[in-house]
ChimeraX commands (.cxc) that place a marker at each C-alpha (Angstrom):
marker #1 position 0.95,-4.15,21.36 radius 0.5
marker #1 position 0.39,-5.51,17.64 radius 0.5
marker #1 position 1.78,-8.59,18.68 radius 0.5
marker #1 position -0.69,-8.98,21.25 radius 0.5
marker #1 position -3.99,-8.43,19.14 radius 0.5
marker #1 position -2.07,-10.67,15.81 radius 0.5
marker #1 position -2.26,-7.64,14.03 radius 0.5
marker #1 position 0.88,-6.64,12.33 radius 0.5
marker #1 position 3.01,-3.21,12.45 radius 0.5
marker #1 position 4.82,-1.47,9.70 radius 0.5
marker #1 position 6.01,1.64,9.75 radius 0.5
marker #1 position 5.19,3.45,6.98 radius 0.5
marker #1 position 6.27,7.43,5.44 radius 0.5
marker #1 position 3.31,8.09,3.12 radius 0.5
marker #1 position 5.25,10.66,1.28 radius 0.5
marker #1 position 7.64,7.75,0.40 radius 0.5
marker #1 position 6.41,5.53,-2.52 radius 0.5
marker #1 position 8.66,2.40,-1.55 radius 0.5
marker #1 position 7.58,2.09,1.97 radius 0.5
marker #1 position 3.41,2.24,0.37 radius 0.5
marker #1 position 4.48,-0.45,-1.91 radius 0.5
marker #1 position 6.21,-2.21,1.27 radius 0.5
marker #1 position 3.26,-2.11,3.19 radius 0.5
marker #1 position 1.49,-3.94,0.61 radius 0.5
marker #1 position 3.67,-6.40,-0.40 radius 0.5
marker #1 position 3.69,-7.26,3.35 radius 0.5
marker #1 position -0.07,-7.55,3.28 radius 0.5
marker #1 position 0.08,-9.56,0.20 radius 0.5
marker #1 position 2.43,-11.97,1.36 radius 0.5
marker #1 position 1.07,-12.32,4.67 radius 0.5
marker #1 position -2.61,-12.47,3.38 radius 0.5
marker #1 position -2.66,-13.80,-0.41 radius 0.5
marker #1 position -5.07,-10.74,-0.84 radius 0.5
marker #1 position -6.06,-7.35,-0.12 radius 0.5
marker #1 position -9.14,-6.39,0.35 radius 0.5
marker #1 position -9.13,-2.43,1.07 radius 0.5
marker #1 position -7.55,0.32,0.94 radius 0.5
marker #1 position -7.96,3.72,2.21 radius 0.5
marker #1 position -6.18,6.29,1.13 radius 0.5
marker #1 position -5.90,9.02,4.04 radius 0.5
marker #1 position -3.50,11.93,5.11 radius 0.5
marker #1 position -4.20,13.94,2.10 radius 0.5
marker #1 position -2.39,11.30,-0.14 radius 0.5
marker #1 position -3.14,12.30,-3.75 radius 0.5
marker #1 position -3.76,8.67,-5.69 radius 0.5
marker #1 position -3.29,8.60,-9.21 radius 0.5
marker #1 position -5.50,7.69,-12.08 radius 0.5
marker #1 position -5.93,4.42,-12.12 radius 0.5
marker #1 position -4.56,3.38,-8.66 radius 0.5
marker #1 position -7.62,1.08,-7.35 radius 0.5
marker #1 position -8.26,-0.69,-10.95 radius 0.5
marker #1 position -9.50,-3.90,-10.29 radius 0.5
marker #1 position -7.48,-5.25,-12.89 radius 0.5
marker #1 position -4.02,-3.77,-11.26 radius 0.5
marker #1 position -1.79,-6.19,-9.89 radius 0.5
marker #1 position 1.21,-5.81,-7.36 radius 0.5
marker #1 position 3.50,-5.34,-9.75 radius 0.5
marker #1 position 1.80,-2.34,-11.61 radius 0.5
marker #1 position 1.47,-0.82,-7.75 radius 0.5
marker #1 position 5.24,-0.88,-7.65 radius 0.5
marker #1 position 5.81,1.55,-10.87 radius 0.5
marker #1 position 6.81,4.45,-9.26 radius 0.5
marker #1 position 4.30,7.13,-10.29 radius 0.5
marker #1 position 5.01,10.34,-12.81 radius 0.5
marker #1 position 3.14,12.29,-10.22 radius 0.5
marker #1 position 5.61,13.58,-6.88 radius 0.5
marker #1 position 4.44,13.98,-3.48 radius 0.5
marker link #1:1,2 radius 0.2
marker link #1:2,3 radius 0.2
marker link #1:3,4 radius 0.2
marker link #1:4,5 radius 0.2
marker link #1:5,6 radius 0.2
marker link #1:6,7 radius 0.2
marker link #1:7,8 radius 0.2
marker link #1:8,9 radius 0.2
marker link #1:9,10 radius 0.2
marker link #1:10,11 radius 0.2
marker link #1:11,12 radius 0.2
marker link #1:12,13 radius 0.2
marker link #1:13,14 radius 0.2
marker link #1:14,15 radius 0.2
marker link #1:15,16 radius 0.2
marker link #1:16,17 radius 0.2
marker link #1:17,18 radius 0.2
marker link #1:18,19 radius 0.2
marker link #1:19,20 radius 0.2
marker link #1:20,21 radius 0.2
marker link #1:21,22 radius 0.2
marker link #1:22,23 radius 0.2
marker link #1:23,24 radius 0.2
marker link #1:24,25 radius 0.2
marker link #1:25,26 radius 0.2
marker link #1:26,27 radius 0.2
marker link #1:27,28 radius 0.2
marker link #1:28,29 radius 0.2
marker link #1:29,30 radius 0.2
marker link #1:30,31 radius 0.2
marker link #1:31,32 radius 0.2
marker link #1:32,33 radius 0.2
marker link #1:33,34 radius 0.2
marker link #1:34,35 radius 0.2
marker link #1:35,36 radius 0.2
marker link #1:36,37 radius 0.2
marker link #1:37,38 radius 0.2
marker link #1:38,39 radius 0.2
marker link #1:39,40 radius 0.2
marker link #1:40,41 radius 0.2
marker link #1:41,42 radius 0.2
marker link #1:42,43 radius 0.2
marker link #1:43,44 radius 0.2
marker link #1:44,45 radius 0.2
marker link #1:45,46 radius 0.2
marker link #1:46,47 radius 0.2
marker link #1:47,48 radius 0.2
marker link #1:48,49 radius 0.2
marker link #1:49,50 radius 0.2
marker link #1:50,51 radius 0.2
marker link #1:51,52 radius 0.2
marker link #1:52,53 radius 0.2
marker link #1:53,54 radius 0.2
marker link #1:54,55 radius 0.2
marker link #1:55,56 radius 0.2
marker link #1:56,57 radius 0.2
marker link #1:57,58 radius 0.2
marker link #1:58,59 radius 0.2
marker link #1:59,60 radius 0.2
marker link #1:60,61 radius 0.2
marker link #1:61,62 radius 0.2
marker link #1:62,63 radius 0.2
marker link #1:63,64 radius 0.2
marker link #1:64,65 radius 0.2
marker link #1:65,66 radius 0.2
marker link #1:66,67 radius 0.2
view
């Protein structure tokens, strides 16, 4: 069905930090950019998470803080 709209699919476990950072390195490299994010399902985000100045690869340091 994604492939029908051009949207694209990606399974993702948000309890699993590598398959977040997956999901957004597949946006990135498909888009050159993301715009949003929403953090939903009771995700806890850590401090700093959505810093303007935070680039893909300080997203991909795994976080002190456990799900």
């Amino acid at each position: 069905m994604a492939s029908e709209t051009g949207a694209t699919f990606l399974r993702t476990d948000v309890t699993v930090y590598k398959d977040q950072v997956r999901l957004f390195r597949q946006a990135w490299e498909k888009h050159s950019r993301i715009d949003h994010a929403v953090a939903n399902a009771g995700v806890y985000e850590p401090e700093g998470w959505f810093d303007p100045n935070l680039d893909l690869t300080g997203v991909e340091k795994v976080s002190r803080y456990r799900l």
